[in-house]
N, CA, C and O atoms as a printed pandas DataFrame, in Angstrom:
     atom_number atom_name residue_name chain_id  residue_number  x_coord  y_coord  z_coord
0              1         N          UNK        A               1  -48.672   20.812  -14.473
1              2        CA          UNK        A               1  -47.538   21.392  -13.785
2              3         C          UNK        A               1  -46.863   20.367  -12.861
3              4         O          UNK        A               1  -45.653   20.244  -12.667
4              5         N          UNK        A               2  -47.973   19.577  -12.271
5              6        CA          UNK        A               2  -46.949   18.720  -11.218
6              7         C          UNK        A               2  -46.550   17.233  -12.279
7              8         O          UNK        A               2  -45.612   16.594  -11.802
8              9         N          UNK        A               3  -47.045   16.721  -13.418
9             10        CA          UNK        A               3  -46.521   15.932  -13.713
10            11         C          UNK        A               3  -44.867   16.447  -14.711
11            12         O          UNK        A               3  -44.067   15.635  -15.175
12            13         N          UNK        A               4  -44.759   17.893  -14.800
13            14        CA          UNK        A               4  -43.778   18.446  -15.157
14            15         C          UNK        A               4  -42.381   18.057  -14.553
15            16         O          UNK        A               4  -41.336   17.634  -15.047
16            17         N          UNK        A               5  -42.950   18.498  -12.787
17            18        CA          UNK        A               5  -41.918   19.253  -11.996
18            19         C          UNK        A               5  -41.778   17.304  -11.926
19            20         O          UNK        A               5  -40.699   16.935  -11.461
20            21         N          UNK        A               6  -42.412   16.558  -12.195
21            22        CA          UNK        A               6  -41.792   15.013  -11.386
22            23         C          UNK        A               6  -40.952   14.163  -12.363
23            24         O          UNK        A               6  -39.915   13.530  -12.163
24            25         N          UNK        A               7  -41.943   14.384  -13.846
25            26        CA          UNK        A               7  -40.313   13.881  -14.795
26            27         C          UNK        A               7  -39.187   15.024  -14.909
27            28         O          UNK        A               7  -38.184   14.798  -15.586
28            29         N          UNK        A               8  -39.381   16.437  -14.145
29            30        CA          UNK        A               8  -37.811   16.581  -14.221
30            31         C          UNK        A               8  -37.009   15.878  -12.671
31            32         O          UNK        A               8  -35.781   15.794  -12.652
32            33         N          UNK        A               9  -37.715   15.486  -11.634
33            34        CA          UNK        A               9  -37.160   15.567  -10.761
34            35         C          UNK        A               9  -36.653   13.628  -11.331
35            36         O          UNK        A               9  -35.626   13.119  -10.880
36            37         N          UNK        A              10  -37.508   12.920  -12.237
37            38        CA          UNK        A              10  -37.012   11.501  -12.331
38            39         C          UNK        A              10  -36.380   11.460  -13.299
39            40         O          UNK        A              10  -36.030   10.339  -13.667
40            41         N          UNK        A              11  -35.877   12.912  -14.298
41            42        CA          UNK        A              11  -34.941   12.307  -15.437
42            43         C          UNK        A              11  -33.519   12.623  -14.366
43            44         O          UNK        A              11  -32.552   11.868  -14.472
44            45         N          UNK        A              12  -33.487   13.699  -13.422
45            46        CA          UNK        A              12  -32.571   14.337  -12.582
46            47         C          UNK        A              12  -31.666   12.813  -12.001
47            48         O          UNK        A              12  -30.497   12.427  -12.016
48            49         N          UNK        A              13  -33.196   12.206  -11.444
49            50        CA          UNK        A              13  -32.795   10.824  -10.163
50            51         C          UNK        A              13  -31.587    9.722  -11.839
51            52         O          UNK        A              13  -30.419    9.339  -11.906
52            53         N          UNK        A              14  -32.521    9.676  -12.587
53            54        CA          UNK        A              14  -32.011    8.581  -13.561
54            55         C          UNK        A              14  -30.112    8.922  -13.983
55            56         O          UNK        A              14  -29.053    8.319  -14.157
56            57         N          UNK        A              15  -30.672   10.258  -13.971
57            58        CA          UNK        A              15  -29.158   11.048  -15.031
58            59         C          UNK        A              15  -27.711   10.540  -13.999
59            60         O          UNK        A              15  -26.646   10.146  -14.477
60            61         N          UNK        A              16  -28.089   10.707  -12.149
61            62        CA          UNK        A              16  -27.180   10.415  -11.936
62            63         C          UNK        A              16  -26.240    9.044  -11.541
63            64         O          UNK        A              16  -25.062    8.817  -11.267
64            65         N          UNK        A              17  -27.966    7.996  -11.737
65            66        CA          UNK        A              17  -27.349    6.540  -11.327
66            67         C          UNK        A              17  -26.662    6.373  -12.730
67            68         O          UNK        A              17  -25.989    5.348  -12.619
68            69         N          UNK        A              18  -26.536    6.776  -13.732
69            70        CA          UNK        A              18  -25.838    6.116  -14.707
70            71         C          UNK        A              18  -24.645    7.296  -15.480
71            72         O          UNK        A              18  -24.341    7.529  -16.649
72            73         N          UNK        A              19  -24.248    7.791  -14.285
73            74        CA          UNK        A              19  -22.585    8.343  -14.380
74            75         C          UNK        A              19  -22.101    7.767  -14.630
75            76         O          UNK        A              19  -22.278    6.644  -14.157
76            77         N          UNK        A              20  -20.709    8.046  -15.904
77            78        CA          UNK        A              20  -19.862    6.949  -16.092
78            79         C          UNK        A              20  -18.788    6.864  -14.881
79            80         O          UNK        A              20  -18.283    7.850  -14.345
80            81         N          UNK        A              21  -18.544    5.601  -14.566
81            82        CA          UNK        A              21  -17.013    5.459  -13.724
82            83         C          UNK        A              21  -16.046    5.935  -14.322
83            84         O          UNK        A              21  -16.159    5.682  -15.522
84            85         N          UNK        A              22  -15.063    6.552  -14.079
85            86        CA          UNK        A              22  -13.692    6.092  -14.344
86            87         C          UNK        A              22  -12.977    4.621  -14.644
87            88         O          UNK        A              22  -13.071    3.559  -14.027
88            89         N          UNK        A              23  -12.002    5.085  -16.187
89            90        CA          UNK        A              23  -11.897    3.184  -16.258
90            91         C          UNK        A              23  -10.836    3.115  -15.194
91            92         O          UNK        A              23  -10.195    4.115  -14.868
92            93         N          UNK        A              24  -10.654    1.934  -14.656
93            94        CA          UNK        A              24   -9.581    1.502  -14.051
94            95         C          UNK        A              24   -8.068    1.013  -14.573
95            96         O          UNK        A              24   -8.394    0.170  -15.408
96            97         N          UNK        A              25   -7.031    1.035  -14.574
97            98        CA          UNK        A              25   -5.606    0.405  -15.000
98            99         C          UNK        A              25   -4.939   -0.152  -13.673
99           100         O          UNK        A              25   -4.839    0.439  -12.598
100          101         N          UNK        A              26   -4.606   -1.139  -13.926
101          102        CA          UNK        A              26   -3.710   -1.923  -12.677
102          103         C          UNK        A              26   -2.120   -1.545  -13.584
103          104         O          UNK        A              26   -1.754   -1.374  -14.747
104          105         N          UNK        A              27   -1.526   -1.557  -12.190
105          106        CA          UNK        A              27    0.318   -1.671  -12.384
106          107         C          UNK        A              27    0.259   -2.323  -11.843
107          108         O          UNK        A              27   -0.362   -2.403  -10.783
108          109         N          UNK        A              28    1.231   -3.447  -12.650
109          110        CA          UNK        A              28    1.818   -5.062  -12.258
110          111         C          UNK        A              28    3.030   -5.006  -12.402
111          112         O          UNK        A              28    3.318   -4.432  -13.452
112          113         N          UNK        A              29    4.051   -5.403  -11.721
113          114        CA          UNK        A              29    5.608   -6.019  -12.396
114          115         C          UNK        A              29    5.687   -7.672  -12.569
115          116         O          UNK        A              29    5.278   -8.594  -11.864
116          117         N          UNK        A              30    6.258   -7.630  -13.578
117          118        CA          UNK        A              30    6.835   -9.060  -14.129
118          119         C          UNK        A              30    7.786   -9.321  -13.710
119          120         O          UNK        A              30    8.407   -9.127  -14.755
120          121         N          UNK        A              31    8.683   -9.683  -12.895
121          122        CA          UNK        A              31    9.970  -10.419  -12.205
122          123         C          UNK        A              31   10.257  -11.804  -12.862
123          124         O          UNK        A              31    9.528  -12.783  -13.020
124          125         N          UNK        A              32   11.397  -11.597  -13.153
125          126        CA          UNK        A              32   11.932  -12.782  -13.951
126          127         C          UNK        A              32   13.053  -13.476  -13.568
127          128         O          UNK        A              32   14.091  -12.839  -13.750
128          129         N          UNK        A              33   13.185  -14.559  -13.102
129          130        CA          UNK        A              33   14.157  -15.809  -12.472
130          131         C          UNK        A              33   14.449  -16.722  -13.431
131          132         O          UNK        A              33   13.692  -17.428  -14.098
132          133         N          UNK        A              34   15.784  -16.618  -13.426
133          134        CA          UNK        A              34   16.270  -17.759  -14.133
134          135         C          UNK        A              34   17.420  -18.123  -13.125
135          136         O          UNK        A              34   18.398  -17.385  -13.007
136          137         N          UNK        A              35   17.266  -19.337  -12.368
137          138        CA          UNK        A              35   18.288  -19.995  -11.294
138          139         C          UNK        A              35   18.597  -19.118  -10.488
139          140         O          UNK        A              35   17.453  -18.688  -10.345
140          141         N          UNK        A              36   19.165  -18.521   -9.869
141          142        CA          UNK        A              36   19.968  -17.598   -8.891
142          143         C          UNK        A              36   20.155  -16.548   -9.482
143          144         O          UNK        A              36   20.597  -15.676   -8.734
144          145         N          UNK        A              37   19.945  -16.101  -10.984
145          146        CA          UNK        A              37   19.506  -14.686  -11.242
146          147         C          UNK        A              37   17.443  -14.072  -10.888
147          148         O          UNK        A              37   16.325  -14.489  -11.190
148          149         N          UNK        A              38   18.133  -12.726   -9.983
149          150        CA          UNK        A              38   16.840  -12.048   -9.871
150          151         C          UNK        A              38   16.660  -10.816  -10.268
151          152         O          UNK        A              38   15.817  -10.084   -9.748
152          153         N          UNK        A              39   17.577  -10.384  -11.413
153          154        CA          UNK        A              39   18.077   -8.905  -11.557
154          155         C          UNK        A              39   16.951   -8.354  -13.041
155          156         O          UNK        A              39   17.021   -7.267  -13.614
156          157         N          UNK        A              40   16.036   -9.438  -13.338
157          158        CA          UNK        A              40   15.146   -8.479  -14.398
158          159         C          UNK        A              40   13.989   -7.984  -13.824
159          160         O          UNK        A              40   13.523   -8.279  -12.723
160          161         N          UNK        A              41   13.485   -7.081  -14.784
161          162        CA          UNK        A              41   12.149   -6.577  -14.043
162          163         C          UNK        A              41   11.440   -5.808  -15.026
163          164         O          UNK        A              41   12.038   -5.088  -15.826
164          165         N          UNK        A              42    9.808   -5.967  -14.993
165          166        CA          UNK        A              42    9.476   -4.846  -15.986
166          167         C          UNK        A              42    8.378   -4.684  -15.097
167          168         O          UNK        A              42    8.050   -5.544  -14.280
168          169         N          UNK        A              43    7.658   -3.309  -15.285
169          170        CA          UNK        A              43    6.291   -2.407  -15.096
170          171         C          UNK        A              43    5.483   -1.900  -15.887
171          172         O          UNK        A              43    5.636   -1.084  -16.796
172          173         N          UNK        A              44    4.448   -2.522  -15.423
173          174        CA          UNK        A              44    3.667   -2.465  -16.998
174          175         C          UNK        A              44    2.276   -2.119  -16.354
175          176         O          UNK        A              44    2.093   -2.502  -15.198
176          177         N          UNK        A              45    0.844   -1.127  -17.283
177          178        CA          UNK        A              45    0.228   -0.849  -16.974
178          179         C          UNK        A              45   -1.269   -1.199  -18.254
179          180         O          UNK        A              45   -1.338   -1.059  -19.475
180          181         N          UNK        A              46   -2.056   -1.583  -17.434
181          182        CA          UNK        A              46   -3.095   -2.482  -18.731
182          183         C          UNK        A              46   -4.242   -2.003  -17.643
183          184         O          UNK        A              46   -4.122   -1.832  -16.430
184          185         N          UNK        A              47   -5.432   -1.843  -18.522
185          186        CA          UNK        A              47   -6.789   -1.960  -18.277
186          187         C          UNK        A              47   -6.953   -3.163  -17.188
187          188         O          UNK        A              47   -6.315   -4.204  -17.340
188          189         N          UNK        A              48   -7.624   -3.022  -16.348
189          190        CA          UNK        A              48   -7.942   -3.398  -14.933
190          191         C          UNK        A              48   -8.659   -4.668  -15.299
191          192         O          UNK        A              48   -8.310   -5.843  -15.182
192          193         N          UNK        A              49  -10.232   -3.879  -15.977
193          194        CA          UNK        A              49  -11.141   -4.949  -16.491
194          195         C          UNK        A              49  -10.721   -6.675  -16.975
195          196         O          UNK        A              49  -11.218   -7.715  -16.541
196          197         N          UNK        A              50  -10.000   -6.554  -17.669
197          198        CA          UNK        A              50   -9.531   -7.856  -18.054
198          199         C          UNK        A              50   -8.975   -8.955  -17.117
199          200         O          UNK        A              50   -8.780  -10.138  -17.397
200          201         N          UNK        A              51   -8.796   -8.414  -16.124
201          202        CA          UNK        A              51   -7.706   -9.538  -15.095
202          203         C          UNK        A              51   -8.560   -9.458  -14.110
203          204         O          UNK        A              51   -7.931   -9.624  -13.064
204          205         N          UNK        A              52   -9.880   -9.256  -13.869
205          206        CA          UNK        A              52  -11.243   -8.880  -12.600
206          207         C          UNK        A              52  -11.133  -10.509  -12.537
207          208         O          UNK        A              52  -11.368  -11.141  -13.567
208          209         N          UNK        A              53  -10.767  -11.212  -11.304
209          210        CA          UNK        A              53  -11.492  -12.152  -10.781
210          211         C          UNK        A              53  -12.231  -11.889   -8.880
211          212         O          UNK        A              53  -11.679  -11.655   -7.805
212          213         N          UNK        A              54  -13.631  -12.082   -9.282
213          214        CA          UNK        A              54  -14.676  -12.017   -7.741
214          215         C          UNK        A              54  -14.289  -10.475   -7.872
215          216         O          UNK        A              54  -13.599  -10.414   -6.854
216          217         N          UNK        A              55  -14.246   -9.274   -8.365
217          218        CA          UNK        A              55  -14.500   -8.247   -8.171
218          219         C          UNK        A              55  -12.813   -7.380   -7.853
219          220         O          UNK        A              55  -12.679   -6.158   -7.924
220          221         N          UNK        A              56  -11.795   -8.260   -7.545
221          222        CA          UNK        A              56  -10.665   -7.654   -7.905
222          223         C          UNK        A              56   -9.871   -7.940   -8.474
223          224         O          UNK        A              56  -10.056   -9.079   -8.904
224          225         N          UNK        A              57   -8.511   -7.317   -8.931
225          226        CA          UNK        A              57   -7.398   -7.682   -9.800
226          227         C          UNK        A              57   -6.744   -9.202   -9.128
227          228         O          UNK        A              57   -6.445   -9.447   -7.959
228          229         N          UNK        A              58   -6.664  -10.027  -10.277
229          230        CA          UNK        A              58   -6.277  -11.280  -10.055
230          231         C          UNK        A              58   -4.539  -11.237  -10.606
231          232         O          UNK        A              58   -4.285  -10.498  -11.557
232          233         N          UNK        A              59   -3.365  -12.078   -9.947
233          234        CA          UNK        A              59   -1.986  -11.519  -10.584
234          235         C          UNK        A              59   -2.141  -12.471  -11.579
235          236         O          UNK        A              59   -2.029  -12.212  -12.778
236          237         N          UNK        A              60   -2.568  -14.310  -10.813
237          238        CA          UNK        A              60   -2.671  -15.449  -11.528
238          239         C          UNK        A              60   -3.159  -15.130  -12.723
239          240         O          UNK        A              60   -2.583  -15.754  -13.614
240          241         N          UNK        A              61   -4.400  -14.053  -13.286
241          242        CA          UNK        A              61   -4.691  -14.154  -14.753
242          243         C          UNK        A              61   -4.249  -13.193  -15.338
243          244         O          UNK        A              61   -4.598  -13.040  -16.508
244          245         N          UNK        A              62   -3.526  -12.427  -14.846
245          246        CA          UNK        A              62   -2.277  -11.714  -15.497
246          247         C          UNK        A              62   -1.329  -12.236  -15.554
247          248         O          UNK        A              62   -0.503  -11.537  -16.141
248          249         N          UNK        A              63   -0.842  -13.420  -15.156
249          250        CA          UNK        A              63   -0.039  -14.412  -15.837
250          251         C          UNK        A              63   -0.301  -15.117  -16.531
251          252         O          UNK        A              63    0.505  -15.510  -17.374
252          253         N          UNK        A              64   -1.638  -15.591  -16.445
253          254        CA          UNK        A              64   -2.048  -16.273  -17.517
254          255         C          UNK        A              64   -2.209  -15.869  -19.127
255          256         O          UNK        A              64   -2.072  -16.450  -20.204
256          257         N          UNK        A              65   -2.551  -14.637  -18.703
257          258        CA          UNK        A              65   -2.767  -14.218  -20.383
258          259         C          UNK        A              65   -1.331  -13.494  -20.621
259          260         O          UNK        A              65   -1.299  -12.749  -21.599
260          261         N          UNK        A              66   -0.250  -13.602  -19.930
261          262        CA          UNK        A              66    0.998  -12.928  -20.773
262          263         C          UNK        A              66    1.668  -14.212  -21.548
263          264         O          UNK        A              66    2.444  -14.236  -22.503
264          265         N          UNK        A              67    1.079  -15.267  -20.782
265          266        CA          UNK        A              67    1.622  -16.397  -21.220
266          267         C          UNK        A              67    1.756  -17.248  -22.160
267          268         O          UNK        A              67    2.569  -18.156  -22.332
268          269         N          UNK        A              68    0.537  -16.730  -22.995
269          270        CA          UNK        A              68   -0.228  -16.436  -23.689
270          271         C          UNK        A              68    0.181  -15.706  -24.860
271          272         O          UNK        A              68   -0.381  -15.833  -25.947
272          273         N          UNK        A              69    0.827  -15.200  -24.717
273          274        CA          UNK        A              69    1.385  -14.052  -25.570
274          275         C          UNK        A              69    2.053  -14.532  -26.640
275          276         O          UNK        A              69    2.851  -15.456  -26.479
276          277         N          UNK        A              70    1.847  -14.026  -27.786
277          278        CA          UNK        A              70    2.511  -14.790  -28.760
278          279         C          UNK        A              70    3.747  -13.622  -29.995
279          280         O          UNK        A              70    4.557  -13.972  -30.853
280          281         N          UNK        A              71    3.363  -12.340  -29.541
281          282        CA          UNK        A              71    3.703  -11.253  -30.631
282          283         C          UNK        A              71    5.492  -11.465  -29.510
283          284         O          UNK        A              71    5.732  -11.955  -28.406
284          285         N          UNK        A              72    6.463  -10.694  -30.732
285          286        CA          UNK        A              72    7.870  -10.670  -29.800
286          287         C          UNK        A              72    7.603   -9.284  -29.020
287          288         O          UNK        A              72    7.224   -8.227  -29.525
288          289         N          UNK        A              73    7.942   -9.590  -27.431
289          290        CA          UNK        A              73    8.209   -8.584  -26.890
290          291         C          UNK        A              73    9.307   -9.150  -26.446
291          292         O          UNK        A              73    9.859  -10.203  -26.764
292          293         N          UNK        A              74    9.665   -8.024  -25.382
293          294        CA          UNK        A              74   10.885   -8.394  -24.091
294          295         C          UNK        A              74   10.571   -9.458  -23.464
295          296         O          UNK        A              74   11.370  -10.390  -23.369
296          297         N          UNK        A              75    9.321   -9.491  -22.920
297          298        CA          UNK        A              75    9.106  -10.734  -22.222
298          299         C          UNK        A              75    8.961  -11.806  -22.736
299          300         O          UNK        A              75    9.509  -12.733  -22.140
300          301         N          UNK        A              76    8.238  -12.130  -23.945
301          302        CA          UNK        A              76    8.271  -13.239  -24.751
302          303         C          UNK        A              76    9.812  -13.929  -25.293
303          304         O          UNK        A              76    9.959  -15.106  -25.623
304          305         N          UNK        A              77   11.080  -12.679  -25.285
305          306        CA          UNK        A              77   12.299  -13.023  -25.542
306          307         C          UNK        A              77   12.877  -13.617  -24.307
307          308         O          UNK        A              77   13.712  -14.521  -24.327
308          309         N          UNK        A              78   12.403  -13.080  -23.250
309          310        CA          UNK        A              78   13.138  -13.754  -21.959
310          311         C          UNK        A              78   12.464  -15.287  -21.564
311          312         O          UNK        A              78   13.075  -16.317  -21.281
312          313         N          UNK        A              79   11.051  -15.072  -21.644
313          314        CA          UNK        A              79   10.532  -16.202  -21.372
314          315         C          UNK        A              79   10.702  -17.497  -22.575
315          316         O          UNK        A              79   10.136  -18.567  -22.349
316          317         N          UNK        A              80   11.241  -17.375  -23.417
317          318        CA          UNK        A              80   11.864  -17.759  -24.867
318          319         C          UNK        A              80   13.416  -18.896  -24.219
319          320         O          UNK        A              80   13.544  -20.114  -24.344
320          321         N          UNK        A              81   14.425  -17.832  -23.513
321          322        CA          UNK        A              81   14.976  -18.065  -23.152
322          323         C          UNK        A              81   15.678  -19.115  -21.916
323          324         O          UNK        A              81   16.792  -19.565  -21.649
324          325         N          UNK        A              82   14.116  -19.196  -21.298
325          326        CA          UNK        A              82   14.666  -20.319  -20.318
326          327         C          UNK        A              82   13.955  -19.611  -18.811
327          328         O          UNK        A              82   13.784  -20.374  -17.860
328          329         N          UNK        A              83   13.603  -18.271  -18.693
329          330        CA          UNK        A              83   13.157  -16.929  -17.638
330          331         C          UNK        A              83   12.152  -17.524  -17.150
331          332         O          UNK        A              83   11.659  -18.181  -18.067
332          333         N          UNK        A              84   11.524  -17.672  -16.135
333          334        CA          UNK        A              84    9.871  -17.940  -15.573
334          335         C          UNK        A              84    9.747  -16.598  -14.979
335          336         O          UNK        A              84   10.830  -16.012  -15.002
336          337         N          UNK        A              85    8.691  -15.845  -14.400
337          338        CA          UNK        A              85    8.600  -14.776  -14.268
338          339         C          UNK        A              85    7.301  -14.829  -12.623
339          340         O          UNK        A              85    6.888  -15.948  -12.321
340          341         N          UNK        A              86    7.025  -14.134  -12.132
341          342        CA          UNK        A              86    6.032  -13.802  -11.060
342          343         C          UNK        A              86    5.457  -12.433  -11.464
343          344         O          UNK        A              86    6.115  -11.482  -11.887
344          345         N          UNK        A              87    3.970  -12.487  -11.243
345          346        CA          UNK        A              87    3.428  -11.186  -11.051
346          347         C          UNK        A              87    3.167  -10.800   -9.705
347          348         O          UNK        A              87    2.955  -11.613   -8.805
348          349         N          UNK        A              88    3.182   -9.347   -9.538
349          350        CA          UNK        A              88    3.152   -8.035   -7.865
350          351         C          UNK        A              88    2.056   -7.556   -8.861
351          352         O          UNK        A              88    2.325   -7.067   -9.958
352          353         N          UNK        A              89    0.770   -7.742   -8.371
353          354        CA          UNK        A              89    0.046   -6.592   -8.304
354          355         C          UNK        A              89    0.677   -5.223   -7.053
355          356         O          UNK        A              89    1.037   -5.313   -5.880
356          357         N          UNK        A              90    0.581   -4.151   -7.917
357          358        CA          UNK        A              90    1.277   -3.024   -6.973
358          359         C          UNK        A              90   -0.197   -2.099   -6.960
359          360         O          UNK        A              90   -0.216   -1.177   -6.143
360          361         N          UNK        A              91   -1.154   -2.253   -7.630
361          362        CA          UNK        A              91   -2.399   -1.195   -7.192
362          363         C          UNK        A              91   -3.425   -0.859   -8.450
363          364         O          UNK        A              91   -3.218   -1.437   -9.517
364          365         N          UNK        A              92   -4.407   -0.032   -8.346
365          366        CA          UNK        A              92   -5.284   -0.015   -9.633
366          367         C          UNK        A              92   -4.819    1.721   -9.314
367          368         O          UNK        A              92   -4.116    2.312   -8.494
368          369         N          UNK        A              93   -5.799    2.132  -10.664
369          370        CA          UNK        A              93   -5.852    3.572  -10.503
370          371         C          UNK        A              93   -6.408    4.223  -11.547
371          372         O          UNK        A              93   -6.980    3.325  -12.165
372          373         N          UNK        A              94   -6.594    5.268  -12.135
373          374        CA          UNK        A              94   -7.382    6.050  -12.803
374          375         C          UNK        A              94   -5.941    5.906  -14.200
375          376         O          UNK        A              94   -4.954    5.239  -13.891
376          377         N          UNK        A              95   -5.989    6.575  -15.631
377          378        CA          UNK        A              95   -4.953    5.973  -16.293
378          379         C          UNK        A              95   -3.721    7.105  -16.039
379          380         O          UNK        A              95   -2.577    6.781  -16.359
380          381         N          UNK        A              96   -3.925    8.158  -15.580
381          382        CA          UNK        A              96   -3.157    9.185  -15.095
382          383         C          UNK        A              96   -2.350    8.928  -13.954
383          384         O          UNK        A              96   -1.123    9.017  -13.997
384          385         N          UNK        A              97   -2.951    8.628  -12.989
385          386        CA          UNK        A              97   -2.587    7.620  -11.626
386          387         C          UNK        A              97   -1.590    6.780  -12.056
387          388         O          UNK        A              97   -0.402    6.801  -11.736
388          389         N          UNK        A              98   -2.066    6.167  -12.678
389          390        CA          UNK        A              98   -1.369    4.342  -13.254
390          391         C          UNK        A              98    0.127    4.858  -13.715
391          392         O          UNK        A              98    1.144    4.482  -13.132
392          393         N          UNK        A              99    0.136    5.821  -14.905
393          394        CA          UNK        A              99    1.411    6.017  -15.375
394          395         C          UNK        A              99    2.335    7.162  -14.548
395          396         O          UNK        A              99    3.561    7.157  -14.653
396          397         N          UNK        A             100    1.649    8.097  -13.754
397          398        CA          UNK        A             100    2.277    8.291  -12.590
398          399         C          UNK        A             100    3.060    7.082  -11.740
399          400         O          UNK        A             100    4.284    6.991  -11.640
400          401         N          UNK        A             101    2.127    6.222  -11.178
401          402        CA          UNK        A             101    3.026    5.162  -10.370
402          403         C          UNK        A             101    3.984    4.320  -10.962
403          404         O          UNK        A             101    4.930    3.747  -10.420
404          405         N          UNK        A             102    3.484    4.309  -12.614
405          406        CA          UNK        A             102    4.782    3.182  -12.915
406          407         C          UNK        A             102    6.217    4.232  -13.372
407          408         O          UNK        A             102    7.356    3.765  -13.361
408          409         N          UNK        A             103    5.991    5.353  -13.671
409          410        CA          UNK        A             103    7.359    6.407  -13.653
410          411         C          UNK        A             103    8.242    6.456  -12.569
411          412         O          UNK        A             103    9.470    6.482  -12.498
412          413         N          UNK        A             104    7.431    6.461  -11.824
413          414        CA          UNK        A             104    8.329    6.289  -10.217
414          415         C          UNK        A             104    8.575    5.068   -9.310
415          416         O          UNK        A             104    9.260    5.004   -8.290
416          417         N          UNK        A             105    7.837    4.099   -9.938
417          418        CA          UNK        A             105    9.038    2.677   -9.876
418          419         C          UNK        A             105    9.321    2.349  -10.856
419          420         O          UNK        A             105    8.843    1.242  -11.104
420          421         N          UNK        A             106    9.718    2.625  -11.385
421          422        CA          UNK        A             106   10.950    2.717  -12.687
422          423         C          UNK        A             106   12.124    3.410  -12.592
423          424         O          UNK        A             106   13.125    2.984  -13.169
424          425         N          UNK        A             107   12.154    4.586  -11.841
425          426        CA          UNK        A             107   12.933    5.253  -11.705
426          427         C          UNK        A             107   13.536    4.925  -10.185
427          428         O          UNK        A             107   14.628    5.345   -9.800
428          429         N          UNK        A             108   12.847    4.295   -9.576
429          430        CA          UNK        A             108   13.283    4.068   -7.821
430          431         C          UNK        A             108   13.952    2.574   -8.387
431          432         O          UNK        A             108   14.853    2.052   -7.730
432          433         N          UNK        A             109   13.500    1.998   -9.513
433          434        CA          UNK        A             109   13.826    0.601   -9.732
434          435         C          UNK        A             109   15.542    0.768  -10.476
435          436         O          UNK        A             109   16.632    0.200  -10.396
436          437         N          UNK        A             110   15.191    1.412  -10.881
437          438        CA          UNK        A             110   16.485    1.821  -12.188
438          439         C          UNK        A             110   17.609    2.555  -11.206
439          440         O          UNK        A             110   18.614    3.014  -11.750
440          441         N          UNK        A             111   17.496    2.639  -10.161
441          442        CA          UNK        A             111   18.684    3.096   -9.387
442          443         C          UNK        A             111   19.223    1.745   -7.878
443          444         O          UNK        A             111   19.702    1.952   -6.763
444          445         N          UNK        A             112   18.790    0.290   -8.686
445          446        CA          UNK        A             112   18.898   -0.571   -8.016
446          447         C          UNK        A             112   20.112   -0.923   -8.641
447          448         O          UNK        A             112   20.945   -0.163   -9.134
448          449         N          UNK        A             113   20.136   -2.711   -8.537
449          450        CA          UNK        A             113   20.713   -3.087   -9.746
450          451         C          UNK        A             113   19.814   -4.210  -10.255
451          452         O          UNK        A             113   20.251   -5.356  -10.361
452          453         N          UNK        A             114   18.767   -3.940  -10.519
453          454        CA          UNK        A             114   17.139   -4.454  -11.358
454          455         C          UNK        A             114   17.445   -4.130  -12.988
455          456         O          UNK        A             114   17.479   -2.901  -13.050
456          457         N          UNK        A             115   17.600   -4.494  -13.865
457          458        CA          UNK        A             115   17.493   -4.571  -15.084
458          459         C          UNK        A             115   16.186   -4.362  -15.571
459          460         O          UNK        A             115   15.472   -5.266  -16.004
460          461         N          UNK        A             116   15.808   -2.941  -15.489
461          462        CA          UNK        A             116   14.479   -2.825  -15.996
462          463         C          UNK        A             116   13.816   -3.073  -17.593
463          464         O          UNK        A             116   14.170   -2.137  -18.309
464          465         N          UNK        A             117   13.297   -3.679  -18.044
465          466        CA          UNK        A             117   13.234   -3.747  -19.056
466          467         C          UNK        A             117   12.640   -3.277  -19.779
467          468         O          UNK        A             117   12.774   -3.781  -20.894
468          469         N          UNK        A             118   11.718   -2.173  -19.702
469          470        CA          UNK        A             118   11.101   -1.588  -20.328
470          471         C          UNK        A             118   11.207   -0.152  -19.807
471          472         O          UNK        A             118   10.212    0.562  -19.686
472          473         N          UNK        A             119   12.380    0.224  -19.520
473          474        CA          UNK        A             119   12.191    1.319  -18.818
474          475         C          UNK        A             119   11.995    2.515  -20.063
475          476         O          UNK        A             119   12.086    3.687  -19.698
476          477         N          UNK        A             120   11.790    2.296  -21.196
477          478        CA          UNK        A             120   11.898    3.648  -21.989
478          479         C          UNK        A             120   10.405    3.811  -22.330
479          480         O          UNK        A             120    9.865    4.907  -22.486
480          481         N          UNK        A             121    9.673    2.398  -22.449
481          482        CA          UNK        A             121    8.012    2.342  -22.642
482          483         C          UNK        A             121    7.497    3.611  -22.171
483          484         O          UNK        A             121    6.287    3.837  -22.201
């Protein structure tokens, strides 16, 4: 009876150290300069994991790997063009979270005069 009641009380202890997390998604914008133009912009939302440097979102290797990029997007057409670009980490979040926040700077962005570029994504 008591070696009963103790593997239920240690499958209980085990079951809850290995809850899954929630995955994480970072929203980043891409800002794009070309000379004295600052009017592009995109918001974009990707798995967190990939851009982890020392335990948080790094922007530098989210530039690095767009840079990287080889398929045609928008950005590959601008950066094609002559565009250099900066990353804003703007925050992490759950993937519900994430596309919540990038709807509403998109829409706060799109009533600038920011050329959003992906605003239909």
């Amino acid at each position: 009876m008591f070696n009963l009641i103790r593997q239920f009380l240690t499958h209980n202890n085990t079951e809850s150290n290995t809850m899954a997390r929630t995955k994480q998604y970072v929203v980043y914008t891409r800002e794009f300069t070309k000379g004295n133009v600052n009017s592009k912009i995109g918001v974009f939302v990707e798995p967190a994991n990939s851009y982890m440097v020392n335990g948080s979102v790094n922007g530098g290797a989210i530039k690095f790997a767009n840079l990287k990029m080889k398929r045609a997007t928008a950005t590959k057409k601008l950066l094609d063009s002559g565009y250099d670009f900066s990353v804003r980490v703007l925050g992490t979040s759950s993937l519900q979270g994430a596309m919540a926040m990038k709807s509403q700077i998109v829409d706060l962005l799109s009533n600038t005069n920011k050329t959003v570029i992906n605003q239909a994504a």
